[in-house]
C-alpha positions in Angstrom: 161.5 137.5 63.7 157.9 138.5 64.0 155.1 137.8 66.8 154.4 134.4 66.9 150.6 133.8 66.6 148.0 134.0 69.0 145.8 131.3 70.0 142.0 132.0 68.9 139.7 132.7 72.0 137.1 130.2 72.8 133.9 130.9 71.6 131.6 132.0 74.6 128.8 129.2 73.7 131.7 126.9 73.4 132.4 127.5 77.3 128.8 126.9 78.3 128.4 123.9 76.6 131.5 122.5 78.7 130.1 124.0 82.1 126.8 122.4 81.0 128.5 118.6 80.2 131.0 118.9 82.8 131.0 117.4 86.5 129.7 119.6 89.2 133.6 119.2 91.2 135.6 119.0 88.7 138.9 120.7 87.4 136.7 121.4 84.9 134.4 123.6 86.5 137.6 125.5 88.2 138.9 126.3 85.4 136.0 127.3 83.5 135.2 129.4 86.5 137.9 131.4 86.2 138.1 131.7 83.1 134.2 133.5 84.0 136.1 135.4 86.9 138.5 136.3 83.9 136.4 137.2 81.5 134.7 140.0 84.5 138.3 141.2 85.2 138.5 141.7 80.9 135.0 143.2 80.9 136.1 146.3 83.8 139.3 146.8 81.9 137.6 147.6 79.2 135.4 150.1 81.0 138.3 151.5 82.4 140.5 152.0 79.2 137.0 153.5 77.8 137.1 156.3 80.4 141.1 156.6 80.4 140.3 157.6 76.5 137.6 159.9 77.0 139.4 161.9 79.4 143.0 162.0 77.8 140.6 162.8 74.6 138.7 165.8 76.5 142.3 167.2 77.9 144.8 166.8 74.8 142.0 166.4 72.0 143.2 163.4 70.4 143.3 159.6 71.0 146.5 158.1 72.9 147.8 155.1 70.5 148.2 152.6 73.1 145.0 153.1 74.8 143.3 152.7 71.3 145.8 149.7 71.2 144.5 148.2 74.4 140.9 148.6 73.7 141.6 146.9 70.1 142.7 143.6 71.9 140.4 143.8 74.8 137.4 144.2 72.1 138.8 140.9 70.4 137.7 139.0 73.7 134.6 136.6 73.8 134.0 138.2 77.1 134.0 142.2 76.1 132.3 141.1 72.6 129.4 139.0 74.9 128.8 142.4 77.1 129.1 144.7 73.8 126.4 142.5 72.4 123.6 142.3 75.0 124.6 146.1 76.7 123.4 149.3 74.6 126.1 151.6 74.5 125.5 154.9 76.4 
């Protein structure tokens, strides 16, 4: 029996069109802000499996399979995509 499917993410414009329409107190607005406290949480992962790599790469010379793993999924997020796309890479 294999994985069962994951649920596609939300598109990022999708989530601020429902901030945008949605009451100012509102379960709405809860959830949608943390799904935006979320989304930071995803974003510093993602930093932090980037330098995990770079060092393990620096000491053994190669690239761990999980940690290229991680960062696979964590670059499939609206969230890490959104920050790829308006930050320059270094």
């Amino acid at each position: 029996m294999g994985k069962p499917a994951r649920t596609p993410p939300i598109p990022l414009d999708r989530l601020i069109a429902l901030w945008k329409i949605s009451l100012p107190v509102s379960i709405e607005r809860e959830l949608l802000s943390e799904i935006s406290r979320e989304h930071g949480v995803l974003q510093e992962a993602r930093d932090l499996v980037e330098i995990i790599d770079r060092a393990w790469n620096e000491e053994v010379g190669s690239h761990f399979a999980a940690i290229h793993r991680i960062k696979l999924l964590l670059d499939e997020e609206p969230a890490v995509i959104a920050r790829n796309l308006r930050a320059p890479k270094v």
